[in-house]
N, C-alpha and C positions, 0 to 999 in steps of 0.2 A: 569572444567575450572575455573581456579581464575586469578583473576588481583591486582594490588595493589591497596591500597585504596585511595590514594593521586599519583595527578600528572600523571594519566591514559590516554592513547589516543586508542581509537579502531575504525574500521572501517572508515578510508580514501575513498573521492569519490574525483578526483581532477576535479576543476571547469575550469584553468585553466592552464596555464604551470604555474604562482606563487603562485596560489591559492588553497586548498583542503578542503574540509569539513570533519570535524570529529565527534566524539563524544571522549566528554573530562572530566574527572574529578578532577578536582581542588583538591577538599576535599574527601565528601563521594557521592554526587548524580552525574547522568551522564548529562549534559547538549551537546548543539549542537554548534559547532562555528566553524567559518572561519578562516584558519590558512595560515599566507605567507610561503614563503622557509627561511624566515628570523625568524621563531617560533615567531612572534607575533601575536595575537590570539584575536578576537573577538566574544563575546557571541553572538546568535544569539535566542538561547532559553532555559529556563531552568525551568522548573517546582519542587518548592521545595519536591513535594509529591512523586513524582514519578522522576527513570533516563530517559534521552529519547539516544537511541543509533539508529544505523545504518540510518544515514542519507539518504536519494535518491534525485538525481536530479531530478525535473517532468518537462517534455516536452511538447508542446503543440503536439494536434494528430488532425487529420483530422477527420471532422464528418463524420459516415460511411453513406454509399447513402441511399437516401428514396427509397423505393419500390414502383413504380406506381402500381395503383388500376387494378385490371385483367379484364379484358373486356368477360363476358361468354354469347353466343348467347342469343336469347330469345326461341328457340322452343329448346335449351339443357334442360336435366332432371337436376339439383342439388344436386350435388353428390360431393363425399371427400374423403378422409380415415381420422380417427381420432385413437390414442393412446390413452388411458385413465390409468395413473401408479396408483396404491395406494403408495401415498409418507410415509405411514408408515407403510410398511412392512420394517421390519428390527429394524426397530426404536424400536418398542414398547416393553416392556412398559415401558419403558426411556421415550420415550415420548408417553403422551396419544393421542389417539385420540380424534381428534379434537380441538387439543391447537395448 
């Protein structure tokens, strides 16, 4: 996958019927900006270190519910089931145990 290096546009998210986000390169870095149906173009972010591309719209989302507290008799025993994985089986020895 290559692109030109001047004058680039990739990954379109449209904001609105006039409106779309892109990632755009002017020169050589990729910055983020706001573009009409009329190609005029405003930067919105650009990091000279680094490109930044595929923009996302973020949404607000609904807090998920609290869990009320579970009410357990008093003359029940206390009891569960429990899982216990060893999270580095597989890993190792890429990763040590214990880091």
């Amino acid at each position: 996958m290559s692109w030109a290096r001047q004058q680039c546009f990739r990954d379109p998210v449209p904001i609105s019927r006039d409106y779309f986000l892109c990632s755009h390169a002017p020169f050589d870095k990729f910055g983020l900006y706001v573009i009409d149906r009329y190609g005029n173009r405003e930067l919105l972010y650009l990091d000279p270190e680094i490109g930044s591309m595929s923009p996302s719209l973020l949404q607000p989302v609904a807090a998920p519910p609290v869990l009320g507290s579970i009410e357990v008799a008093e003359d029940s025993p206390p009891e569960g089931q429990f899982f216990v994985a060893d999270v580095y089986q597989g890993i190792e020895p890429v990763v040590a145990r214990g880091r």
